[in-house]
VOPAGU-2260 file (C-alpha; in pm, 1 decimal, decimal comma):
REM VOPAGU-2260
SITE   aa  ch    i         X         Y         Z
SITE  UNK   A    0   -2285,5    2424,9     722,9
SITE  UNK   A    1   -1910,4    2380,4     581,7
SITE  UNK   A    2   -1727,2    2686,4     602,3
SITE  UNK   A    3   -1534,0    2845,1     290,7
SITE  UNK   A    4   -1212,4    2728,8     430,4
SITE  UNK   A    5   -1351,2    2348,7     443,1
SITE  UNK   A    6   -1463,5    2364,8      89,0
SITE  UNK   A    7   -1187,0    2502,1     -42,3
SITE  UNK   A    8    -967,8    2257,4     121,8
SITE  UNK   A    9   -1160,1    1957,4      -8,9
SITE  UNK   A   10   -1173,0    2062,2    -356,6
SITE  UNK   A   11    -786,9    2155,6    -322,2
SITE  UNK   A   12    -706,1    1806,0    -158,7
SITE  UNK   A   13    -968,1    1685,2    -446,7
SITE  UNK   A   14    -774,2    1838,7    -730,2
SITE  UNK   A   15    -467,2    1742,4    -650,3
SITE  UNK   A   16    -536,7    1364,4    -584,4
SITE  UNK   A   17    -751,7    1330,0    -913,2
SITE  UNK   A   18    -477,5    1475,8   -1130,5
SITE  UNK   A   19    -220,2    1338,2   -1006,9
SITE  UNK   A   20    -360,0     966,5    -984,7
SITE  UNK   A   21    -289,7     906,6   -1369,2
SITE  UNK   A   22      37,9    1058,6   -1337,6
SITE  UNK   A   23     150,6     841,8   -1019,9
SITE  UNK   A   24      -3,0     502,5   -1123,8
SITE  UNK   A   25     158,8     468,2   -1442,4
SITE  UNK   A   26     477,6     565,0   -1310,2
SITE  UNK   A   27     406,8     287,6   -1025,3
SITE  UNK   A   28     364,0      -3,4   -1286,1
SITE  UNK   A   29     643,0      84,4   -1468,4
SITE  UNK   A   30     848,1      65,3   -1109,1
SITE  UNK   A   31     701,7    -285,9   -1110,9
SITE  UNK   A   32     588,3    -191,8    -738,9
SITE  UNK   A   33     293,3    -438,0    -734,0
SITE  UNK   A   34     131,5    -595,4    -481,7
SITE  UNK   A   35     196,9    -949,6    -388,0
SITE  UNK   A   36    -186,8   -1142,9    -321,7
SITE  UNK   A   37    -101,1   -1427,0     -40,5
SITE  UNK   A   38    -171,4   -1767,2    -185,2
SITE  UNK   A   39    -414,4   -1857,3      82,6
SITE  UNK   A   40    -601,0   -1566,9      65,9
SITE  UNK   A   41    -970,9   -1529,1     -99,7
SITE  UNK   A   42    -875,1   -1717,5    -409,5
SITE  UNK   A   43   -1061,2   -1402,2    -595,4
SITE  UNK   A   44    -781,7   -1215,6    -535,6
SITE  UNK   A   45    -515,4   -1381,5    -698,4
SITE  UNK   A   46    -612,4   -1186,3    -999,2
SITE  UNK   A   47    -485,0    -861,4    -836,4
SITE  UNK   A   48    -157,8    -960,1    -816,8
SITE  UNK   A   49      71,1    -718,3    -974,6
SITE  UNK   A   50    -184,3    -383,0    -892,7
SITE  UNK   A   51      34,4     -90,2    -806,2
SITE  UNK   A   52      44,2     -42,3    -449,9
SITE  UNK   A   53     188,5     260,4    -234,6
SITE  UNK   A   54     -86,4     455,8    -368,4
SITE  UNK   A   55     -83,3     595,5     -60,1
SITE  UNK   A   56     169,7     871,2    -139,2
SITE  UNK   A   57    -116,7    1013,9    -367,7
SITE  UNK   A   58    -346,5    1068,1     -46,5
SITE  UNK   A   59     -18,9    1220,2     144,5
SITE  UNK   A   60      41,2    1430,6    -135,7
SITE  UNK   A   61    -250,5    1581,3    -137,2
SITE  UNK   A   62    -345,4    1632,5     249,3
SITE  UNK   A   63      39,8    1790,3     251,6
SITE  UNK   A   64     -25,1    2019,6       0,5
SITE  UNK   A   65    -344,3    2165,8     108,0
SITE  UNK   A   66    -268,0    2157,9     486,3
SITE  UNK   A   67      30,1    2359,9     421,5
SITE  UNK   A   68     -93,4    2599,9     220,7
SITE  UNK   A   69    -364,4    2674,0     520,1
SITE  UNK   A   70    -128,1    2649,5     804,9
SITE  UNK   A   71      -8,2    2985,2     847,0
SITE  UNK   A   72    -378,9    3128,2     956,0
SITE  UNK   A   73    -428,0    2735,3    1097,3
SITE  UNK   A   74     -99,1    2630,4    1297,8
SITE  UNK   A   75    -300,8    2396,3    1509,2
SITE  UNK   A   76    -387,7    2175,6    1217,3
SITE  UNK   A   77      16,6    2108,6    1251,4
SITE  UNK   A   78      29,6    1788,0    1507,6
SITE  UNK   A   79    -275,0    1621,5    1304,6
SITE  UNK   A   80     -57,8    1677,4    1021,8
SITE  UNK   A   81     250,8    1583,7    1188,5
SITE  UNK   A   82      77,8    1241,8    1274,3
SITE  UNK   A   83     -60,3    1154,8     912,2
SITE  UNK   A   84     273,8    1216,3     743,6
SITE  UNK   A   85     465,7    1040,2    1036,2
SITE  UNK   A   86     275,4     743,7    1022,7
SITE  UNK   A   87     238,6     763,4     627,1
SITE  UNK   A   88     623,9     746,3     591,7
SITE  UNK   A   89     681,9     432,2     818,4
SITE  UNK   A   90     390,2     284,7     538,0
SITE  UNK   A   91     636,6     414,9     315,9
SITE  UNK   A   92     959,7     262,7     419,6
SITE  UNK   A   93     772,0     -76,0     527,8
SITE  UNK   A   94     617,6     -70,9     114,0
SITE  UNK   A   95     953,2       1,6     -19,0
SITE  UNK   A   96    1170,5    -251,7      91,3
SITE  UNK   A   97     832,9    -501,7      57,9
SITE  UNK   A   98     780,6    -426,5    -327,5
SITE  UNK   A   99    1089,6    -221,4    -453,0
SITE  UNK   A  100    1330,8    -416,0    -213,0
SITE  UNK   A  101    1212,9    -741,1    -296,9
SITE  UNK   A  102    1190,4    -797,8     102,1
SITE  UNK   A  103     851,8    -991,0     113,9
SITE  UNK   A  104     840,5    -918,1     478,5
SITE  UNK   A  105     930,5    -561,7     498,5
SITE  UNK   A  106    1008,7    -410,3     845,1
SITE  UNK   A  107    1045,2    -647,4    1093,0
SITE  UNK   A  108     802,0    -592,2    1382,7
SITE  UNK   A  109    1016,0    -431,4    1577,2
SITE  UNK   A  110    1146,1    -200,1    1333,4
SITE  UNK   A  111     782,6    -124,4    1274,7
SITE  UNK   A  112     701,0    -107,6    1608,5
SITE  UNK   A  113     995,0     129,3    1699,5
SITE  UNK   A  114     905,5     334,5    1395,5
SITE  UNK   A  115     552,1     389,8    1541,5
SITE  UNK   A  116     661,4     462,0    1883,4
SITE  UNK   A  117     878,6     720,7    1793,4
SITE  UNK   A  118     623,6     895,9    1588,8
SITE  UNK   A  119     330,9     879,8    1885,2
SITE  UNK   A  120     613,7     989,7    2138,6
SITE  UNK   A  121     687,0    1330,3    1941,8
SITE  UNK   A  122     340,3    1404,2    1881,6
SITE  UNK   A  123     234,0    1360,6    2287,9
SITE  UNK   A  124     566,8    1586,5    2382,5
SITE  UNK   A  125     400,3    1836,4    2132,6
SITE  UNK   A  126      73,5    1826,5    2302,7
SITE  UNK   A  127     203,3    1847,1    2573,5
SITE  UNK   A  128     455,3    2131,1    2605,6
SITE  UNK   A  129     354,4    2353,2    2264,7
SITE  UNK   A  130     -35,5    2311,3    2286,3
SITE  UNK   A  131    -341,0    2374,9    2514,1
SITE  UNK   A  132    -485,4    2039,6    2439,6
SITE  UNK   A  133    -535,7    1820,1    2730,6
SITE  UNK   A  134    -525,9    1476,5    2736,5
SITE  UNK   A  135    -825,9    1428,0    2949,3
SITE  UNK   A  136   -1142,3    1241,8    2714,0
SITE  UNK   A  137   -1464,6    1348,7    2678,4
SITE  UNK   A  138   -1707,9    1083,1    2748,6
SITE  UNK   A  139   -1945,6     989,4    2483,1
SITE  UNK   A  140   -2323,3    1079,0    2604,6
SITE  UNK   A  141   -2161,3    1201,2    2905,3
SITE  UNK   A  142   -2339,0    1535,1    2883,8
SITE  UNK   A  143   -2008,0    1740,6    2897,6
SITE  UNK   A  144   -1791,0    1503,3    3129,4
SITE  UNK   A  145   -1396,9    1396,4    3126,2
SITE  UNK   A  146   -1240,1    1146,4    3191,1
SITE  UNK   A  147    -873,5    1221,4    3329,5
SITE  UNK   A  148    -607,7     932,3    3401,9
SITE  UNK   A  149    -379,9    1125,7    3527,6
SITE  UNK   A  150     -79,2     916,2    3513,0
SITE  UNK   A  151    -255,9     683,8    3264,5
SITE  UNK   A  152    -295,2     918,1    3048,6
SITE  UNK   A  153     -50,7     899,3    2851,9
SITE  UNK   A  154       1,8     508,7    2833,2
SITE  UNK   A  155    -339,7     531,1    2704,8
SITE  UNK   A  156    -254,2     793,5    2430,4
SITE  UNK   A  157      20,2     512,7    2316,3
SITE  UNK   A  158    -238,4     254,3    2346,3
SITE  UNK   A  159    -470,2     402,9    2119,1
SITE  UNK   A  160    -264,2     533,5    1885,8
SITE  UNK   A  161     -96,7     227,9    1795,6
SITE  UNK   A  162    -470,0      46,9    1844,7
SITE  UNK   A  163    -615,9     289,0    1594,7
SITE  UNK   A  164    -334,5     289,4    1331,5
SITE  UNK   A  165    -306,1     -44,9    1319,5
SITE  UNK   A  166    -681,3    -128,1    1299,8
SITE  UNK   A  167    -733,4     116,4     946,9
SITE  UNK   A  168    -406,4    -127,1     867,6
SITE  UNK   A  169    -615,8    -413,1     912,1
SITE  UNK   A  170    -909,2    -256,0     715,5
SITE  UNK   A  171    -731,1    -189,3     414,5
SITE  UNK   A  172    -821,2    -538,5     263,1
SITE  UNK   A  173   -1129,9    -480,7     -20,0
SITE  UNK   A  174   -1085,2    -224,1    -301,8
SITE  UNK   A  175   -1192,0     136,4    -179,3
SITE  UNK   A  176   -1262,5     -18,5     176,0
SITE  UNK   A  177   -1045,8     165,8     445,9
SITE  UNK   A  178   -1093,1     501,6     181,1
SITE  UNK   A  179   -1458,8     482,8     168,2
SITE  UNK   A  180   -1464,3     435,8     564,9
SITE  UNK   A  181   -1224,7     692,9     664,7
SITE  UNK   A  182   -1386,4     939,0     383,3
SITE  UNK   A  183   -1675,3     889,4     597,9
SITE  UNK   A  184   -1488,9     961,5     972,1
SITE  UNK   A  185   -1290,5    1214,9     833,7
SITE  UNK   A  186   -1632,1    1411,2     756,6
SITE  UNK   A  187   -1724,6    1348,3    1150,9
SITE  UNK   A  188   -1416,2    1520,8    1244,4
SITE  UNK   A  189   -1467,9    1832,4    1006,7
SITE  UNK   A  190   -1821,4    1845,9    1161,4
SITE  UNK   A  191   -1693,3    1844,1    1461,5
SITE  UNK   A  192   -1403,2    2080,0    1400,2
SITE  UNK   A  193   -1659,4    2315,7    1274,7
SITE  UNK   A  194   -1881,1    2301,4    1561,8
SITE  UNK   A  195   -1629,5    2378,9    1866,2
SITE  UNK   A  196   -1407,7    2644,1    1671,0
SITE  UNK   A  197   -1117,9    2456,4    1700,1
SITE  UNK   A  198    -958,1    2559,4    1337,8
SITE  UNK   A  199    -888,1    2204,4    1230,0
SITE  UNK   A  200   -1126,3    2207,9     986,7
SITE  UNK   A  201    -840,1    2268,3     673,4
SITE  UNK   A  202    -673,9    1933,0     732,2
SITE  UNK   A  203    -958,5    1747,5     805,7
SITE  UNK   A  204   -1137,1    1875,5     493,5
SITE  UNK   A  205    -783,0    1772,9     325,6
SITE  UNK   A  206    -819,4    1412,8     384,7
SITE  UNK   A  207   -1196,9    1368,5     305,0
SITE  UNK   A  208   -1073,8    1556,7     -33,4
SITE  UNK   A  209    -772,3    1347,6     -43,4
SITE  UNK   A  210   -1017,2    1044,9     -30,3
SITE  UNK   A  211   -1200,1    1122,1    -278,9
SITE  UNK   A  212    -985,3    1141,7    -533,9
SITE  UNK   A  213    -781,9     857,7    -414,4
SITE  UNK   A  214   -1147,4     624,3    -464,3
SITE  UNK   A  215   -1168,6     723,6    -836,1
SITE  UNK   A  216    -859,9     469,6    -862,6
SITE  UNK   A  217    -904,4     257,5    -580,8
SITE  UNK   A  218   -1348,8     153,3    -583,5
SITE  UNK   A  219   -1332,6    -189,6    -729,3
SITE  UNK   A  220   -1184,7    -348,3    -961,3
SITE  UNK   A  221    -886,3    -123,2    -759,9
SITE  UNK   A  222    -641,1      45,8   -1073,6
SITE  UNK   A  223    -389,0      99,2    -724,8
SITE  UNK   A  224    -399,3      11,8    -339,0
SITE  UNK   A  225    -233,7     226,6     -89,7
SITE  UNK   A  226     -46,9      52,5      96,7
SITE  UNK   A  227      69,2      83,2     407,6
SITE  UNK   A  228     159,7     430,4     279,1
SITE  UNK   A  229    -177,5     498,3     328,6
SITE  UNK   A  230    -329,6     258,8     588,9
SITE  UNK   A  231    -108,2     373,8     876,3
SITE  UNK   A  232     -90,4     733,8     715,9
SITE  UNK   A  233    -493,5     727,7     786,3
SITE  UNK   A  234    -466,4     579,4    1077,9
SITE  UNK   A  235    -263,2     856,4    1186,6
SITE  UNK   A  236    -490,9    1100,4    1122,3
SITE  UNK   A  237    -827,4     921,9    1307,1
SITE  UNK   A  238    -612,9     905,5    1611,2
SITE  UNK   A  239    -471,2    1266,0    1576,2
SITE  UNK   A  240    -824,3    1438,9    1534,5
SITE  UNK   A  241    -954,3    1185,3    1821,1
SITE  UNK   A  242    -646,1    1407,5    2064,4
SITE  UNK   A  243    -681,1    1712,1    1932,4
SITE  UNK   A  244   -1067,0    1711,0    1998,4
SITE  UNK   A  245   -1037,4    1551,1    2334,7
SITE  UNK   A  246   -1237,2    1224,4    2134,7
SITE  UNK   A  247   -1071,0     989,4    2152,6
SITE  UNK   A  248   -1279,3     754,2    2315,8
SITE  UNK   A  249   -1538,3     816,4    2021,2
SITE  UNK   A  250   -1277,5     655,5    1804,1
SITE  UNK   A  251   -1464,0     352,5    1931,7
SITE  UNK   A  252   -1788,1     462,5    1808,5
SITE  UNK   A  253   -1678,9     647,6    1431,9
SITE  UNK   A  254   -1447,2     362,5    1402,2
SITE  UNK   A  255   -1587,3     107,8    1509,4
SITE  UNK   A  256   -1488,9    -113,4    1136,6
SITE  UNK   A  257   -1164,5     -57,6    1281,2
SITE  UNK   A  258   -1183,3    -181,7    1588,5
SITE  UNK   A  259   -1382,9    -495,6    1493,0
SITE  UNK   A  260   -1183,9    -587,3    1219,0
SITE  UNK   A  261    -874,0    -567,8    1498,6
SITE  UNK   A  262   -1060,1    -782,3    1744,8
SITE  UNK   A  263   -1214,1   -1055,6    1454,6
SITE  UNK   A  264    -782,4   -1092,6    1418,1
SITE  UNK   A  265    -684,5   -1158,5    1805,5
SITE  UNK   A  266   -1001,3   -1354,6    1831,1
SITE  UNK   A  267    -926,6   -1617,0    1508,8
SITE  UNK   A  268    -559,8   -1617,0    1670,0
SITE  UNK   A  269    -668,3   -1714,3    2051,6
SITE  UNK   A  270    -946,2   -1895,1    1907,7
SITE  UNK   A  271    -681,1   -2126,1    1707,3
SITE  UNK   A  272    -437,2   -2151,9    1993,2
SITE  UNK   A  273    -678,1   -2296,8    2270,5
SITE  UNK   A  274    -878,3   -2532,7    2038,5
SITE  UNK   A  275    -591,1   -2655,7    1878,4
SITE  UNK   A  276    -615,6   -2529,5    1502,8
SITE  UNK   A  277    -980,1   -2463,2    1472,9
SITE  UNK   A  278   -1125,1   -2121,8    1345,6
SITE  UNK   A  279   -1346,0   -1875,6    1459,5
SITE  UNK   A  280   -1408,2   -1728,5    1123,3
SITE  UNK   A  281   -1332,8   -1876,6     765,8
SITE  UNK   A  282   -1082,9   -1577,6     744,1
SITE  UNK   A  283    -992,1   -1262,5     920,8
SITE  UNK   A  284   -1004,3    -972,3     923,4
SITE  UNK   A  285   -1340,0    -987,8     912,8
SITE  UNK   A  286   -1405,2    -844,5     515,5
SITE  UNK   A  287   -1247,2   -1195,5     434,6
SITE  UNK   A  288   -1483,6   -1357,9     596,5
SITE  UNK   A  289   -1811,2   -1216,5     450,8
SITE  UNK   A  290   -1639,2   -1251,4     108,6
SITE  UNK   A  291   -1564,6   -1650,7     200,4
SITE  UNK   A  292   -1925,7   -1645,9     322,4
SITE  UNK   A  293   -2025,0   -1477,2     -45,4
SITE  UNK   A  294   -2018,7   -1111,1      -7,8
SITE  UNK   A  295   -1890,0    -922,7    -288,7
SITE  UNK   A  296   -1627,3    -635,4    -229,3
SITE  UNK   A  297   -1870,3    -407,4    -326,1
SITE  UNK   A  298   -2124,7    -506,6    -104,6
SITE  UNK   A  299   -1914,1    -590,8     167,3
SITE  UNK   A  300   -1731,8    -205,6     134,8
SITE  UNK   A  301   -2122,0     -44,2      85,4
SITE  UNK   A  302   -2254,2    -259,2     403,7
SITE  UNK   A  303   -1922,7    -124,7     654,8
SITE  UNK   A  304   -1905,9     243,7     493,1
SITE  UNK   A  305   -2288,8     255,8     577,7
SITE  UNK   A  306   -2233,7      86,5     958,4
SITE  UNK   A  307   -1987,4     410,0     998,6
SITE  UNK   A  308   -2201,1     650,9     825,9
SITE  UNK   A  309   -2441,6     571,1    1123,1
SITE  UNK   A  310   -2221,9     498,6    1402,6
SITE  UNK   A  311   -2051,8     916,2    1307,5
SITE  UNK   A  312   -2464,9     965,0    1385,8
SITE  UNK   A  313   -2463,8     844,2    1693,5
SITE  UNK   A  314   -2163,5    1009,6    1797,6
SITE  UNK   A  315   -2255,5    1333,4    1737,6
SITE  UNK   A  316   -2546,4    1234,2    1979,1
SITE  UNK   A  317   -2314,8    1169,6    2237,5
SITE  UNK   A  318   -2154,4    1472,7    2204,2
SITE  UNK   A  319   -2518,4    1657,0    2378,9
């Protein structure tokens, strides 16, 4: 059962998205920060170009404002926070120059890149010297065991950090796609948070409120997108709760769109290297492909939201 302090947060983070959607996107449009379709895309979404983008901010917003006003009694909710924001503000600056700039590339990788790493490094130092979390991993359907790297450990934190951002990056492709999916993990981790006591219930609430209001202008046809503002922002969060639960090798399981829409990428590129230009898929990430193969966005968004819905299942099995 959800506790007063997760309902409250959700209808907070809720609130504060809803209102302040038809405030922000207007405001967007008249910025002219659209969103630039890629020519050899799905050729159904040419007709999107121009849709505000950097809708993201709305979700950031929101999960700010209602983390903050519970972090006083809930100071460990801070790193998971820390994390969203981070990430959220290289979306930010990597948006900006991209659709305010005029920069059609935005960062370059390895301002990107650097910008990531520097967020993931503070956050481990802060586990690490201010907190009691540990970095060993609870092993799904383990029956209570850890894994502990030693060493490894925190090569691996990098590893999946970066892995998990940048997979909710590769999501966010179909209207109300990476939302309704992460709505759906972000519910996992409040159940979660809930069950063990760990108090991070406020901030996890915050983003599955924050989501919610962020769908009514993002389900298809999309009114906004969120960018990379809220892509890596989201990713920061999965991979965040994954640490501060000792989970993260359940990201694997709750996000498991994530991680496939990551690997149908590296696959289509090896795939085109070593046969010398042929494809694995029509198009990837893999949404692209089911819509090349004649999936709506709708369907396509119903079919992976449900695939998590019952993956978050299974993982709460394999925490027995």
């Amino acid at each position: 059962m959800m506790s007063k302090v997760s309902i409250l947060a959700v209808i907070i983070s809720f609130g504060v998205s809803a209102l302040l959607g038809p405030v922000l996107i207007p405001w967007l449009r008249r910025l002219k920060v659209g969103q630039t379709v890629r020519e050899n895309g799905p050729a159904e979404h040419l007709k999107k170009n121009g849709t505000p983008t950097m809708g993201g901010i709305l979700i950031l917003l929101a999960v700010s404002v209602t983390s903050l006003i519970f972090l006083e009694d809930y100071p460990q909710t801070a790193p998971i926070l820390f994390l969203t924001v981070g990430f959220g503000l290289v979306g930010f600056v990597d948006d900006y120059i991209k659709v305010v700039c005029r920069r059609s590339m935005g960062l370059s990788p390895v301002q990107k890149l650097a910008g990531q790493l520097l967020i993931t490094g503070i956050f481990a130092c802060y586990l690490l010297k201010f907190t009691d979390v540990s970095l060993a991993m609870r092993v799904p359907f383990g029956h209570g065991m850890f894994w502990n790297f030693g060493a490894w450990n925190l090569p691996i934190l990098f590893f999946i950090v970066l892995g998990t951002v940048n997979g909710v990056n590769f999501t966010d492709g179909l209207d109300g796609l990476a939302g309704s999916v992460t709505v759906i993990v972000a519910v996992f981790f409040t159940a979660v948070a809930a069950g063990t006591g760990s108090g991070l219930e406020p901030v996890t609430s915050a983003v599955a409120g924050a989501l919610l209001g962020f769908l009514l202008f993002n389900v298809y046809p999309a009114a906004v997108f969120m960018g990379d503002t809220g892509s890596l922002a989201l990713g920061g969060f999965v991979a965040a709760c994954g640490y501060m639960l000792q989970l993260p090798l359940f990201i694997a399981i709750v996000g498991v769109v994530y991680m496939i829409e990551v690997i149908s990428v590296v696959l289509q590129v090896a795939f085109f290297k070593l046969t010398g230009g042929k494809r694995l898929f029509r198009m990837a990430p893999l949404h692209h492909h089911f819509e090349l193969c004649g999936w709506s966005e709708t369907r396509i968004t119903a079919v992976f939201t449900v695939v998590t819905a019952l993956m978050c299942l299974i993982a709460l099995l394999g925490l027995k």
